[in-house]
C-alpha positions as CSV (number, residue, x, y, z in Angstrom):
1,X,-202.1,54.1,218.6
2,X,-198.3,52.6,218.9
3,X,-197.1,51.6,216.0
4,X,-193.9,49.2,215.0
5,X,-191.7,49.0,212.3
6,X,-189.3,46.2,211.9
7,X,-187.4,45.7,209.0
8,X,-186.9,42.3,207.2
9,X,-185.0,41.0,204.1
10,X,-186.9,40.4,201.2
11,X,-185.6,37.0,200.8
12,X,-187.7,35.9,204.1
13,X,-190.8,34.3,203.9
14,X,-193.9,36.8,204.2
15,X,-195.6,36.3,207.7
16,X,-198.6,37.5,209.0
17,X,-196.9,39.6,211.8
18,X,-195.5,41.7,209.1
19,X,-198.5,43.5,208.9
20,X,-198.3,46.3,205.9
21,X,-195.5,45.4,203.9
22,X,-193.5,48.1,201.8
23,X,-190.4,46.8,199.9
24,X,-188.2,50.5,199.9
25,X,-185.5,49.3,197.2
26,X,-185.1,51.1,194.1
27,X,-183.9,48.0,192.1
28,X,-186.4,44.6,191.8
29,X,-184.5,42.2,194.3
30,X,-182.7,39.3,192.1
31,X,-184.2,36.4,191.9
32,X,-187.6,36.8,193.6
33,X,-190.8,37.2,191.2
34,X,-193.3,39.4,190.9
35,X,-196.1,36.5,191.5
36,X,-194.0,35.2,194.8
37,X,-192.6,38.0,196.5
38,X,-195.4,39.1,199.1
39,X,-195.4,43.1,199.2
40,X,-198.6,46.0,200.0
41,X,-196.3,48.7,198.2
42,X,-193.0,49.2,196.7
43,X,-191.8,52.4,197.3
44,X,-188.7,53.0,194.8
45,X,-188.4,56.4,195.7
46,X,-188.0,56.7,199.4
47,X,-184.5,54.6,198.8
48,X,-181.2,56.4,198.6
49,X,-180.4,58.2,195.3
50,X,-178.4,56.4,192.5
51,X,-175.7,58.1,193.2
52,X,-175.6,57.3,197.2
53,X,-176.3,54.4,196.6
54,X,-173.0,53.7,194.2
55,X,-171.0,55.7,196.8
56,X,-172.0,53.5,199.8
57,X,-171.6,50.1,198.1
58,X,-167.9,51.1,197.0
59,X,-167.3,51.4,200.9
60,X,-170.2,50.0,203.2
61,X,-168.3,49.3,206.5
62,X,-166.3,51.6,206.4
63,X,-168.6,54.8,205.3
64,X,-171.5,53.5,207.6
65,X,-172.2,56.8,209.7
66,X,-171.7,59.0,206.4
67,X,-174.2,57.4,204.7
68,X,-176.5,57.4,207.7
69,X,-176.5,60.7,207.8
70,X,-176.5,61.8,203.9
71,X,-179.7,59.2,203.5
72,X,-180.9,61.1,206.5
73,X,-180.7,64.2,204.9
74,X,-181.8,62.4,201.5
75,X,-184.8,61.6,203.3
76,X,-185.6,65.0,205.2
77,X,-186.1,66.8,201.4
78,X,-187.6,63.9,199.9
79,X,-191.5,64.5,199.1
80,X,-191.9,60.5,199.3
81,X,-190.9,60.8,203.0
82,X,-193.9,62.6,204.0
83,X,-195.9,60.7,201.6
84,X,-195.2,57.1,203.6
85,X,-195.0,58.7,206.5
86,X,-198.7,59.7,205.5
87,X,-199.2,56.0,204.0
88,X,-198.1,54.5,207.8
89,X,-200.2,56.6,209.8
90,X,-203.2,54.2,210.3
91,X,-201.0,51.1,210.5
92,X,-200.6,49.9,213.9
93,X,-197.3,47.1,212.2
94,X,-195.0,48.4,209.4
95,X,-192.3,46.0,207.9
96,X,-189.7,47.6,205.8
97,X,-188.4,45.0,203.3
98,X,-185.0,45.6,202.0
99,X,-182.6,43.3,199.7
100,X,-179.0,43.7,200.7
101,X,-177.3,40.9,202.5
102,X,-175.9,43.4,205.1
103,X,-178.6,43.4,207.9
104,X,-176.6,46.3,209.9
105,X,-176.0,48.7,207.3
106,X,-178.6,49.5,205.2
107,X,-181.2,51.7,203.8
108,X,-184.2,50.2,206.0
109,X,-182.3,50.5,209.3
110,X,-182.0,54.2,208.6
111,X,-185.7,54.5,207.7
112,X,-186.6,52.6,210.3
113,X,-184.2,55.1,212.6
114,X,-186.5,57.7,210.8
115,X,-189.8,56.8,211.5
116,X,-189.0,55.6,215.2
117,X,-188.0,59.1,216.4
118,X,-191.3,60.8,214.9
């Protein structure tokens, strides 16, 4: 079965092409509530640590690649990785909902990366 993955902000109206939705943000996206916002799962702990997190938003253009590849190597030891990977498998359309305003550099992109090269 091929599968896709996109990635969409959380802001964006839910579609029915989205097909499973997983919202990968550790903090509730501003503004949205719980009764509107359109989501199958919400998976706080496949995003970046705290402490990445903080690091990156101090510096996002410029620290782009390092982040890419710390979340990278975030993700490669984190037990939730294997557990959505797992989640996925039967899913023939993934979107990856995310909240930052930056649709370039961010968390989903990477995990979409991720999941693309399996």
């Amino acid at each position: 079965m091929k599968q896709t993955v996109d990635i969409k902000r959380a802001y964006e109206p839910a579609s029915p092409d989205d097909g499973f939705r997983i919202y990968i943000d550790r903090l509730w996206p501003r503004g949205l509530s719980h009764e509107t916002f359109h989501y199958d799962r919400w998976d706080k702990d496949i995003a970046p640590s705290t402490e990445l997190r903080r690091w990156f938003h101090a510096n996002p253009q410029t620290e782009w690649t390092d982040f890419e590849q710390r979340y990278r190597q975030e993700l490669l030891s984190n037990p939730a990785f294997a557990d959505l990977k797992k989640t996925i498998s039967d899913k023939p359309k993934v979107t990856l909902l995310y909240s930052s305003h930056d649709a370039a550099h961010n968390n989903a992109v990477v995990l979409r990366d991720m999941l693309a090269s399996l």
